[in-house]
N, C-alpha and C positions, 0 to 999 in steps of 0.2 A: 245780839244787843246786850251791853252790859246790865249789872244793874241798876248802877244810877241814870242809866238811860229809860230805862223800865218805869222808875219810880217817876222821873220828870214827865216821860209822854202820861203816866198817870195823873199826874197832879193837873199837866194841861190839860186832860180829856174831862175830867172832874170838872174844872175851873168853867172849860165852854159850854156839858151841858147844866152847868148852877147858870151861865151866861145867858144859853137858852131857854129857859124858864120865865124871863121876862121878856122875851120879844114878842112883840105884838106887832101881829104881820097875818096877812092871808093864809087861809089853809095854805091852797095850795102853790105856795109859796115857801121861799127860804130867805130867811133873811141874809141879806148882802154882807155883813161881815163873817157867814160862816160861809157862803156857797164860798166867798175869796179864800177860807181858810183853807175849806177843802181844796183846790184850785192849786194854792200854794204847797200843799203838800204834793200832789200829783205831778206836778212842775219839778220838784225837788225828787221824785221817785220815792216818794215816803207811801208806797201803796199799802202797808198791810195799816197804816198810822188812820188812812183816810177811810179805809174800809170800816176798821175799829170804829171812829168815829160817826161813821155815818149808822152804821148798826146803831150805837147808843142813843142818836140822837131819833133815833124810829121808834126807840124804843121806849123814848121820855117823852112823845109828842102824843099829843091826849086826842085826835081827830083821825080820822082814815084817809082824808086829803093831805094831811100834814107828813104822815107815816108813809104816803105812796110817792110827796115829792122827794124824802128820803130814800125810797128806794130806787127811785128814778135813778138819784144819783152815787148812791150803790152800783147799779147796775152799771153807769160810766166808768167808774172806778177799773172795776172789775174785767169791765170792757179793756179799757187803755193798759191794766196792767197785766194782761195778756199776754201781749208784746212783748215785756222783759223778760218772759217766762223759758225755760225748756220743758218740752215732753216728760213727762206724762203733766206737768203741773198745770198747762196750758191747756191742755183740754178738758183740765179737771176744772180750773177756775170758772171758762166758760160757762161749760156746760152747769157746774153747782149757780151761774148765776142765770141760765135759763130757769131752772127747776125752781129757784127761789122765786122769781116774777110769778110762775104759773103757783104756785104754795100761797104766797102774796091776795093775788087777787081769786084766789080760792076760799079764803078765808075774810078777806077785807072786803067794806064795798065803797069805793074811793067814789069822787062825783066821775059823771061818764066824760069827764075832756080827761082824768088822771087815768081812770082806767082804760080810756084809748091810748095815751100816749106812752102806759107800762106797755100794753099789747105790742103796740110799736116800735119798742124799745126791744124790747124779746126777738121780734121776728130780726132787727140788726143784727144783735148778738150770735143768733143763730149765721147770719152771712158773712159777721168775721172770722168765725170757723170756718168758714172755706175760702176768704181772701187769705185767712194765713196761709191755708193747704197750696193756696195756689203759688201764693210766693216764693216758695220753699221748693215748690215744682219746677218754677221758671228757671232756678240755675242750678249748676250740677248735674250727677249723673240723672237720666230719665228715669220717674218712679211712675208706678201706676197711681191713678185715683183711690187717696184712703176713704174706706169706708164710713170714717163718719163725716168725714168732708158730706158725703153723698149723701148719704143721710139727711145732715145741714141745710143741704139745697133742696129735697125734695120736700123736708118740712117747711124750710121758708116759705114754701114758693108756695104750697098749699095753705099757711095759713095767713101770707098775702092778699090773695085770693080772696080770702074768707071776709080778712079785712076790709078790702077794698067793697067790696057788697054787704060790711056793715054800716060802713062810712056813709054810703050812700042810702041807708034807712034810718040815721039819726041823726044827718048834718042839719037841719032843723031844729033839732031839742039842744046841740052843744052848740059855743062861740065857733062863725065861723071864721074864724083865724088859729083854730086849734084845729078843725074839719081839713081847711086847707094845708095846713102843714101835717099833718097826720097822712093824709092825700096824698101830697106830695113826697114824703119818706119810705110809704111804703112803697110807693110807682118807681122809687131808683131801687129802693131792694130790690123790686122785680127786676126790673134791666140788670141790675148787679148778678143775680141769683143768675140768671139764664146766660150772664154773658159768665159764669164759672163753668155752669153745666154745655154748654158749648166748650168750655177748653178740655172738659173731659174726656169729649165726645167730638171729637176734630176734624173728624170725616163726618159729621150730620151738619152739611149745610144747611136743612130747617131750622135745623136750635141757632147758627150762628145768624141765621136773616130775623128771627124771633127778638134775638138780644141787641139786633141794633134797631129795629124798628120800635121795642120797648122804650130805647135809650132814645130814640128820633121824634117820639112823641111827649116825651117828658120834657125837651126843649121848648118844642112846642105848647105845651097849657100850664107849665109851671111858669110862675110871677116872681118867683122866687131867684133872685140871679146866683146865690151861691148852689141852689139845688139846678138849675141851669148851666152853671159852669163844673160840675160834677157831672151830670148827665153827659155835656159835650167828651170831658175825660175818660167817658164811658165807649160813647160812640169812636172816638179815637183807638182805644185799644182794642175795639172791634174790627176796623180799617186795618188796623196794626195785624193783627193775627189771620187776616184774609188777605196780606202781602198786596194788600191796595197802599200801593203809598204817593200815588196822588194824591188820593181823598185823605189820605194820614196827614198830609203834609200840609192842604189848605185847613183844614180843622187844627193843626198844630198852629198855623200863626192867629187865628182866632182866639184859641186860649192863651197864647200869648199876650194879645190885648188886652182878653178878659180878666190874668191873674191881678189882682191888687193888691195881694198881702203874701209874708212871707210863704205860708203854705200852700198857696196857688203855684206860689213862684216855682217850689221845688217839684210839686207835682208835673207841673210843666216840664223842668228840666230833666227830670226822671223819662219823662214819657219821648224827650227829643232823642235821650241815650240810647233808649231801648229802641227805638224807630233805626237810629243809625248801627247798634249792633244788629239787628233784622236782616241790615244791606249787607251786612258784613264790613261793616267800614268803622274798623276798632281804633284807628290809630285820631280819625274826628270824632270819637266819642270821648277816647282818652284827654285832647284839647280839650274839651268841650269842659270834660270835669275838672281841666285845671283853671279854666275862665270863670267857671264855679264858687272854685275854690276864694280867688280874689277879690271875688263879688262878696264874697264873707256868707255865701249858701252853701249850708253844711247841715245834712243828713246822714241818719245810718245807712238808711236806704241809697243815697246818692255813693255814699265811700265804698258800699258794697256793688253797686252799678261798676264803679270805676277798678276794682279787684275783676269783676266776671270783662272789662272791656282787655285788662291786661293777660287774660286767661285767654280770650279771643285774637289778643293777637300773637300770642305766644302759637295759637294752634298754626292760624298762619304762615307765620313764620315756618314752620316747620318743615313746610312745602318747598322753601326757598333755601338755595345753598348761602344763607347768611348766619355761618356761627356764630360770630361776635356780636352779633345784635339781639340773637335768639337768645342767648347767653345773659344778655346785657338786660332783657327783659324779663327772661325767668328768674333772674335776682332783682330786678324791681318788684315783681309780682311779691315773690317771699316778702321781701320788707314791707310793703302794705301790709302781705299778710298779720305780720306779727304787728303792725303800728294797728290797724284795725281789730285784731284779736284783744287787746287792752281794754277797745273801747266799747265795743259792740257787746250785744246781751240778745237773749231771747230770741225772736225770729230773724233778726238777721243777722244774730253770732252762728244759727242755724245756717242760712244763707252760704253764708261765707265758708262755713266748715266742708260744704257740699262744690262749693265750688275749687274750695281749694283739692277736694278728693279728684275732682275731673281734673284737676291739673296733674298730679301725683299720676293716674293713669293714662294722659298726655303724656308727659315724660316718660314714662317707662316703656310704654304701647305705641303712640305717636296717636294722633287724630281720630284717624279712622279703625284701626282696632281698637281704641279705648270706645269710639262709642258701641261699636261689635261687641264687647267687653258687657258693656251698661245693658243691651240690649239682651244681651245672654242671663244678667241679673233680674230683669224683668221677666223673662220667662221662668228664672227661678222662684223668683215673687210670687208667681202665679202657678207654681207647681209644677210649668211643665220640663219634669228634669230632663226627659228624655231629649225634645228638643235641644237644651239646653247645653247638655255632654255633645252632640253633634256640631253645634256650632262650635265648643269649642275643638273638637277633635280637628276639624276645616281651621279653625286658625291655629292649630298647633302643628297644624302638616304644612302652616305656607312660611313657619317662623321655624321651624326644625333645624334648617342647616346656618338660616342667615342668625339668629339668635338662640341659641340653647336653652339660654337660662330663661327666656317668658316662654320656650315652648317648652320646659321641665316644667312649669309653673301651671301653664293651660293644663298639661296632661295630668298634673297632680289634682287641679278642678275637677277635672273629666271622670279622676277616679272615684274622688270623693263625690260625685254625683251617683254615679255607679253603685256607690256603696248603700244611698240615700234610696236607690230604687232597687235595692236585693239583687243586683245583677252579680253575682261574685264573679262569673269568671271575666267580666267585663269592665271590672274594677281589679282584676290581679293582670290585666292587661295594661290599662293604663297607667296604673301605678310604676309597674315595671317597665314602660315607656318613662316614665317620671325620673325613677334613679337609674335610668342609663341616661338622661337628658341633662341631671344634675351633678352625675359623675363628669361628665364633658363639659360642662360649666367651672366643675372645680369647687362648686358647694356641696361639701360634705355633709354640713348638716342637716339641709333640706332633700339631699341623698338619705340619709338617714330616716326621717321620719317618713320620705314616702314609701320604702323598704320597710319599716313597721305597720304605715297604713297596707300594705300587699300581704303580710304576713296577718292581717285582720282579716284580710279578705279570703285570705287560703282558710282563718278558721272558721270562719263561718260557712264558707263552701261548704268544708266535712261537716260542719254540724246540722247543715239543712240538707244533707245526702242521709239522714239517717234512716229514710226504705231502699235505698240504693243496695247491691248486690256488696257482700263482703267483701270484692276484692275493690270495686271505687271506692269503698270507704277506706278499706286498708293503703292503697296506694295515695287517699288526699291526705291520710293521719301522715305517711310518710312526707311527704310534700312538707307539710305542716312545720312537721318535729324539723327536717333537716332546713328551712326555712331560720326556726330560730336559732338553732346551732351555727348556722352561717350567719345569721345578726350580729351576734357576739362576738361573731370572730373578727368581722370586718368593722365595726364601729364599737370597739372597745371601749372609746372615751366618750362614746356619746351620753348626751342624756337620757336620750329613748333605750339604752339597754338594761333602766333598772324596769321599766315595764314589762320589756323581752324576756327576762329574768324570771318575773312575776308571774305572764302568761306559761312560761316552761315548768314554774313550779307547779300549774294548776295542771299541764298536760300530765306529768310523770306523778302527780297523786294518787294515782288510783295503782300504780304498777309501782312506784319507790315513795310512798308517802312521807317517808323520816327524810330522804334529800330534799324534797318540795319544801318539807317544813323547816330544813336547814338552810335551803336555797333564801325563803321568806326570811327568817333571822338576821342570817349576814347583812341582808339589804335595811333591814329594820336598823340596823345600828347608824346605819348615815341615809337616811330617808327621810324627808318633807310626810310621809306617809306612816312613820313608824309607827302609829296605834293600828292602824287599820292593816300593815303586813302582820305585826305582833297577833292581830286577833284572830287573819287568816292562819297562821304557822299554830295556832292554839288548837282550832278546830282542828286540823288535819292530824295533830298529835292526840285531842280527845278520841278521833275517830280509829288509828291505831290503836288506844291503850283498849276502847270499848265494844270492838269491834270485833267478834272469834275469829270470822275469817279474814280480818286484813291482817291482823296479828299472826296468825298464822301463815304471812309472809315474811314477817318482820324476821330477820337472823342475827341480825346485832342488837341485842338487849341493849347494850352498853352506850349505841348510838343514840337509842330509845329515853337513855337515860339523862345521856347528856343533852339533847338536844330538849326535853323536858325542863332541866335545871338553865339550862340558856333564856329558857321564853318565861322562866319564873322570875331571874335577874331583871329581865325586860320589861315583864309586868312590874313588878318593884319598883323599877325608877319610874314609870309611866304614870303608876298610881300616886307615888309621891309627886309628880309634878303636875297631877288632876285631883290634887287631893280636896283644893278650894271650888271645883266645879262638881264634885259629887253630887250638891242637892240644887246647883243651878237650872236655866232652863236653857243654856246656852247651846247649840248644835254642838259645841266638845261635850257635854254632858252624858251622853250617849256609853263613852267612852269606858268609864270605871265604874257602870253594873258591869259592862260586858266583860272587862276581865276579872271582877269578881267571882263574875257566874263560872266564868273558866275555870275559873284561881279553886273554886269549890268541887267542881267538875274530877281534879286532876286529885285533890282530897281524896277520893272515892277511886281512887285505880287499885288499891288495895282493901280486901274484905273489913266491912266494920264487922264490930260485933254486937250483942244484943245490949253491954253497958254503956256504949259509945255515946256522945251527948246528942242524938237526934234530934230533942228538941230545939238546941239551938244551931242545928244544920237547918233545918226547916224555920227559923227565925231569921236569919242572917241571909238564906236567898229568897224569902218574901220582900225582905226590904229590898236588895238587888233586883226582885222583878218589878216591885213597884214605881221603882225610881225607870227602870228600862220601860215599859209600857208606856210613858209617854212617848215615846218615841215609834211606836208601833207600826201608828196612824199617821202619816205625814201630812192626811189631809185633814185629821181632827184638830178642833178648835186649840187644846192646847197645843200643836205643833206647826200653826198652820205657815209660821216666819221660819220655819227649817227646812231647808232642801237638802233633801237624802238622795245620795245616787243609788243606783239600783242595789250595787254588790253591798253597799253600808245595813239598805233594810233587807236584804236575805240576811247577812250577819245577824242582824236584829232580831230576825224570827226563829234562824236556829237557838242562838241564844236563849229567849224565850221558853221554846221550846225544851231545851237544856234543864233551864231551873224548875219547870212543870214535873219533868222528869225527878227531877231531886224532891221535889216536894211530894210526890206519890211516893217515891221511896222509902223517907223520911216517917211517911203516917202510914206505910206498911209497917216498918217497923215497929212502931209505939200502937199498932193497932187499935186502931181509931178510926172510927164509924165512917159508911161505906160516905157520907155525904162532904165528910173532909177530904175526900178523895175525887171527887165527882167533877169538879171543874175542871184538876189539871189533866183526871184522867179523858174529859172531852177534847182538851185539847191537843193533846199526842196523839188520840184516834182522828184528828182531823190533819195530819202531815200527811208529807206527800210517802207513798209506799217506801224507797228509800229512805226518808228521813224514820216512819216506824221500824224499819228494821235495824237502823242505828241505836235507835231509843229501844228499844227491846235488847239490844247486846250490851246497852249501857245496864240495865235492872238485870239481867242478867249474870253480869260479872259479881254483879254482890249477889246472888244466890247462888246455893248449889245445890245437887243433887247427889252429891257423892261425899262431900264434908259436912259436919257436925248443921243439924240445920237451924236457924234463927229466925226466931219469931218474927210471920209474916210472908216467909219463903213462898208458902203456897201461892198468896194473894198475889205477888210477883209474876209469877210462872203463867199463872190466868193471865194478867194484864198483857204479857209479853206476847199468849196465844193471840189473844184481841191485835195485839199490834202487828202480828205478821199475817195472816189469814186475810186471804183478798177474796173478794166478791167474783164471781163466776172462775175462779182461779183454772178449770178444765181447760177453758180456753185461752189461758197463758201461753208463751212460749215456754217449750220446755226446760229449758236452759235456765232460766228465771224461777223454774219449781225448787230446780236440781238445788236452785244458790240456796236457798231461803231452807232447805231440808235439816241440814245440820242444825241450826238456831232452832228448828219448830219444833226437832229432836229435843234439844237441850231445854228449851222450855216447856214440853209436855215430860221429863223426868222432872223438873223442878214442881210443878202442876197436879204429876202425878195423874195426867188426863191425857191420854194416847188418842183421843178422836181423831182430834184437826189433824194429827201427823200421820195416820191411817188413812182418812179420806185424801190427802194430795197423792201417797202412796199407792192409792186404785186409782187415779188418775192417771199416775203414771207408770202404771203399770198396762191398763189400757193403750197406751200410745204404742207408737213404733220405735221403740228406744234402740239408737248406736249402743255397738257394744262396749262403745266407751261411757253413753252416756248409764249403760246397766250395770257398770265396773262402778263408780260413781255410789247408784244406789247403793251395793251391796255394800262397799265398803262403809256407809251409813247404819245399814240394819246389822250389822256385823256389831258398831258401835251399843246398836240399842239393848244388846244382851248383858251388856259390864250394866244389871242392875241392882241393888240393893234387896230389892223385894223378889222372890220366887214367885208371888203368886200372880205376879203381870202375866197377862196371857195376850202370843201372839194375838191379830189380827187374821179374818181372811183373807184381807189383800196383802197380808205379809206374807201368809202361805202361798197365794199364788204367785208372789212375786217371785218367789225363791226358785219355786216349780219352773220358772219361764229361765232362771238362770241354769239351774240344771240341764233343763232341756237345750242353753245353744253354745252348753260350754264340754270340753272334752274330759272323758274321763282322768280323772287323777289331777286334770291342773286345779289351781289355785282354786277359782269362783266353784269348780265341781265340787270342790271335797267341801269349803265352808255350805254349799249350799245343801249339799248331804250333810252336816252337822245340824245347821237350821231347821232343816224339813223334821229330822228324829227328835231334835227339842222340841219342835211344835207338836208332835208326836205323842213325847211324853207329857204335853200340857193338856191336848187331849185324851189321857188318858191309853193309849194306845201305844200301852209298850210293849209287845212283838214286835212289832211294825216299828219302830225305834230300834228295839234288839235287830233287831236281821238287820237294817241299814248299817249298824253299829260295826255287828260284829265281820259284817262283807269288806268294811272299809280293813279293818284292821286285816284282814288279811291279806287283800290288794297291797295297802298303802300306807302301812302302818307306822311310819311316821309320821302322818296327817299334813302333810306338805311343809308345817310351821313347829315348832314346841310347844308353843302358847296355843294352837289348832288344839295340838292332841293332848296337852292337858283337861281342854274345854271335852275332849270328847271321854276321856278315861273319867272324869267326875261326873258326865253325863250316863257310861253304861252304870258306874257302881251304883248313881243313885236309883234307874233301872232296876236292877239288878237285887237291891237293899227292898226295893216295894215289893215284889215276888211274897 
């Protein structure tokens, strides 16, 4: 609405209720030039104008009789503009206009003929929730009963009920002429309500004899000849629906007599259509609504009758070898469609859009697999997929050779059901039934993506095999990998190969993380998705620079470097063109902390030092967590209009996690009090074990233990122990010890606290270690001697470890001679230099080259100093 429209329907709302202020009229009563106004407006589909109105005028009327015949007609309002409405809007109007009657007379106390005829009025409301449900049900594919249809009718019909045995306790105290028509409206809801809850329920012949005998009796004691010729209306569509069409047919010329005004009339003509689609006889339904037509009776409801008669006989048709006519009708059908698409609203533009879908799957399917089709959907509806994938797999095996492409189409159904019930090998079946189906069809495309949905399936197989023996896993990874490498190969030009692309770069990150991160880049430059590859290709490059041991795969610095300077260019433009959504609250918002927090992240790959500007490190990613932190919570109040997919909020939380990590670092360095530290340090110790040992090799790169140290070093080395040290770690795999050894190494030199790296150390020395996996250790403890300080003193589980290497290794090789270097140093750190000396000087004589240079330096500095304490 513009807003001179705004301002005019104001001036006239104003004007009627100064209007109404002087009418002088019955409580419960409306005076005759507004109910017409109202009246006029609903006529005109001016609903939200009349609604307006009637509120204001409830709300200037000084009595609770006057205030309920307004909501009386609120409630109509509300009622009728129902109708025009779509989903969700329609069931919200309803139902906010049930809630208000019962808010209404909770509050008010109107005389008992207004408060009966609100009650009244309510229990309707509630049954044109499910005459719409049901309408909507009658054409088109078959749906199940919606839940609050059901609902609808079992509250109706209970506080019917209620009603009708209040009626009859105080039709003495109210006019009986308000008793009877009160009476009389609820006794058709009932018939109404029972003859729905019978179409639900289609096999309970009790509910369908309950709903005409309701309707059979209301003929009977009602005086009333419009609620009489409604009831009859009623009883007919009961005959109607128990394929009695004699009794259909003699109660049809009855109401024929009976209609006397336009809306009998169409009701009428409605109910002759439906009667004759029943029989199957579309081509005298089709007449029927062109005699209609003439007669100048015109409905939505009648133009949509006459779309589902041309849909009936289109099906027919189909059975018969007449193309030209089948032809001739299925382009009739379309042009209705679209003459009545213009005109139609609300439930029966619903209607129609339902019916033209069962055309669409007529065409494509023919008749009786389209309703095979609906019927498969209905089991969907209802969860049951399993079912669901077998019916269709049965009509993809009987359309295989005669049609390829609806049986590539069924079997791509089939997978994607598969996929919805965890069955992977069952869905890498069908799927690959799917692009052999659409290969031979000659659609590539939908070749394509069902070959991506298979290669979904292959990874989730290996990812849910993960207790499976290492050679199933190993043989699905391959699967997997050569899966996508054949994707690319064969659908070059597809769309679906920048996702293939994407999945491949997630596989090879752990074994080639700088190509994952290269592979992410390329695709970021011409991708709908470029923030969100840009952000993945950031982490995986964070995770190399801060990482000892992935880095210590890395062999081209140089790749390291470029591909660094790539995702900085990327961040650059990305950020200038989210530079106005910074402090927004829009879902792009999300965006520019997170490549901030990166952008700060990547700052930090080289050692600060102690005059470096800390505080405003630790200023600049507060503001970038703050602004990220909305976004955290997808279900908290500020984010509650944001739908995150899953990979966006892990992004979110590493992220997070990221600048937690920077801000501990930050106020280590400026060394400040342990309670500035206390929050982010709780929440790095609440990631997952992976994510802490990442964050620990990030605080770690900026300390050391071998260069100049900077203030705060220690407090680092703690944190970083905290963050790798797991809870009953003994019972780890050991492989998982081994990994995490180096870093617990590097953080108890930084710590200058040997515990935690001693007790995994008698853990694993305890076990039954491969000799590969005791090559491993030693090369570790080997490391722990390049230390700054002499007066570290082994461990006993470092003695005995050495002792166990000794013992399963040959004399002279490699682990022999360092672990006879070992043993004599721990030797001399107890004090126990003979027992050092004789080790010493037995080697030199055997093996006096010490197997290495760098060995027998470590041992010739070892006897002198020996040697020097004498």
């Amino acid at each position: 609405m513009t807003l001179w429209q705004n301002v005019l329907v104001t001036a006239v709302l104003n004007l009627l209720v100064v209007q109404a202020n002087f009418v002088v009229a019955r409580a419960d009563e409306i005076a005759d030039g507004e109910r017409e106004f109202v009246q006029q407006l609903l006529t005109r589909q001016f609903f939200d104008l009349a609604e307006q109105f009637c509120v204001r005028q409830s709300e200037h009327s000084s009595t609770p009789d006057e205030r309920a015949a307004w909501q009386i007609m609120l409630a109509d309002s509300r009622a009728e503009h129902a109708w025009t409405l779509q989903e969700p809007g329609r069931t919200q109007i309803l139902t906010h206009a049930v809630e208000s009657i019962t808010e209404f007379v909770r509050k008010e106390s109107p005389s008992a003929e207004l408060d009966l005829l609100l009650r009244v009025r309510q229990i309707e409301i509630l049954s044109t929730i499910a005459i719409i449900e049901t309408k909507c049900a009658e054409f088109g594919p078959k749906i199940a009963p919606q839940p609050l249809a059901t609902q609808a009718i079992a509250e109706g019909l209970q506080l019917a009920e209620a009603m009708l045995l209040q009626i009859v306790q105080i039709r003495k105290d109210i006019e009986s002429d308000v008793a009877r028509a009160a009476r009389d409206r609820t006794r058709y809801v009932v018939a109404e309500l029972m003859l729905m809850q019978a179409r639900q329920n289609p096999a309970d012949a009790v509910l369908r004899a309950q709903a005409a005998t309701a309707a059979e009796q209301l003929i009977k004691s009602s005086g009333d000849e419009e609620v009489r010729f409604q009831a009859r209306r009623l009883l007919a569509e009961s005959l109607l629906d128990r394929k009695d069409f004699k009794g259909f047919g003699l109660l049809l010329t009855s109401l024929t007599s009976m209609a006397e005004n336009e809306t009998q009339q169409i009701a009428v003509a409605a109910l002759k259509i439906r009667g004759l689609l029943r029989r199957n006889q579309p081509s005298e339904a089709l007449q029927l609504c062109l005699d209609l037509e003439k007669q100048a009776l015109r409905s939505e409801e009648l133009s949509t009758l006459r779309l589902a008669s041309l849909l009936k006989l289109c099906e027919l048709l189909q059975q018969l070898d007449v193309p030209d006519l089948r032809q001739k009708t299925a382009d009739e059908f379309r042009l209705l469609k679209r003459r009545v698409s213009s005109t139609s609203k609300g439930v029966w533009r619903d209607c129609d859009e339902r019916i033209a879908l069962r055309f669409d799957h007529v065409e494509k399917f023919g008749a009786e697999a389209a309703t095979a089709l609906e019927s498969i959907a209905d089991l969907i509806g209802a969860g049951d997929f399993v079912a669901a994938r077998k019916s269709l797999l049965e009509m993809r095996a009987s359309l295989e050779h005669t049609d390829p492409k609806i049986a590539a189409t069924l079997a791509m159904q089939a997978g994607e059901l598969a996929l919805r019930l965890d069955d992977w090998p069952a869905a890498q079946a069908d799927l690959n039934s799917a692009v052999v189906l659409f290969r031979t069809a000659q659609n590539q495309e939908q070749e394509a993506v069902s070959d991506l949905l298979r290669i979904y399936a292959l990874g989730r197989h290996w990812d849910a095999e993960f207790s499976a023996p290492i050679e199933i896993r190993n043989t699905l990874e391959a699967a997997y990998r050569l899966a996508l490498e054949q994707h690319l190969v064969n659908y070059s030009g597809s769309v679906t190969t920048a996702k293939a692309r994407v999945w491949r770069a997630m596989l090879i990150r752990t074994i080639d993380p700088i190509a994952a991160a290269e592979d992410l880049l390329m695709l970021s430059d011409d991708a709908t998705e470029r923030e969100s590859l840009l952000i993945q290709a950031g982490a995986l490059l964070i995770d190399v620079v801060f990482n000892s041991q992935t880095a210590a795969t890395v062999i081209d610095a140089d790749r390291l470097t470029a591909a660094i300077k790539a995702w900085a260019t990327g961040a650059e433009e990305v950020l200038a063109e989210h530079a106005n959504l910074a402090t927004s609250a829009t879902p792009e918002a999300w965006i520019h902390p997170m490549l901030e927090i990166q952008r700060l992240m990547f700052s930090l790959q080289h050692r600060w030092s102690a005059s470096d500007d800390w505080a405003k490190l630790a200023a600049d990613t507060a503001r970038h967590l703050a602004a990220l932190a909305t976004f955290d919570a997808p279900d908290a109040a500020a984010a509650q209009t944001i739908d995150f997919l899953g990979e966006q909020q892990i992004q979110i939380t590493a992220a997070i996690a990221n600048a937690h990590a920077i801000m501990t670092l930050a106020a280590c360095r400026q060394l400040l009090e342990f309670d500035a530290v206390q929050g982010s340090r709780d929440v790095l110790l609440r990631q997952t074990h992976e994510r802490r040992c990442q964050l620990a090799g990030f605080l770690l790169h900026q300390a050391s233990a071998t260069t100049a140290p900077v203030p705060g070093d220690p407090q680092l080395g703690f944190l970083a122990l905290e963050l790798l040290c797991e809870k009953d770690s003994a019972t780890l795999p050991t492989d998982r010890q081994l990994a995490q050894l180096p870093m617990l190494l590097e953080a108890a030199k930084v710590a200058d606290n040997f515990q935690p790296f001693d007790a995994v150390l008698g853990e694993l020395t305890a076990k039954s270690l491969t000799d590969a996996q005791l090559l491993r250790v030693a090369a570790i403890l080997a490391d722990r001697t390049a230390l700054k300080s002499t007066k570290t003193k082994s461990s006993a589980s470092t003695e005995i470890f050495w002792k166990s290497v000794l013992k399963r290794s040959r004399s002279g090789d490699d682990q022999w001679l360092e672990a006879s270097l070992q043993l004599a140093t721990i030797a001399v750190q107890k004090k126990n230099h003979q027992d050092a000396l004789k080790v010493l000087n037995v080697i030199d004589a055997l093996h006096p080259d010490w197997g290495t240079s760098e060995r027998k330096t470590r041992a010739t500095a070892l006897k002198a100093r020996v040697e020097s304490s004498k």
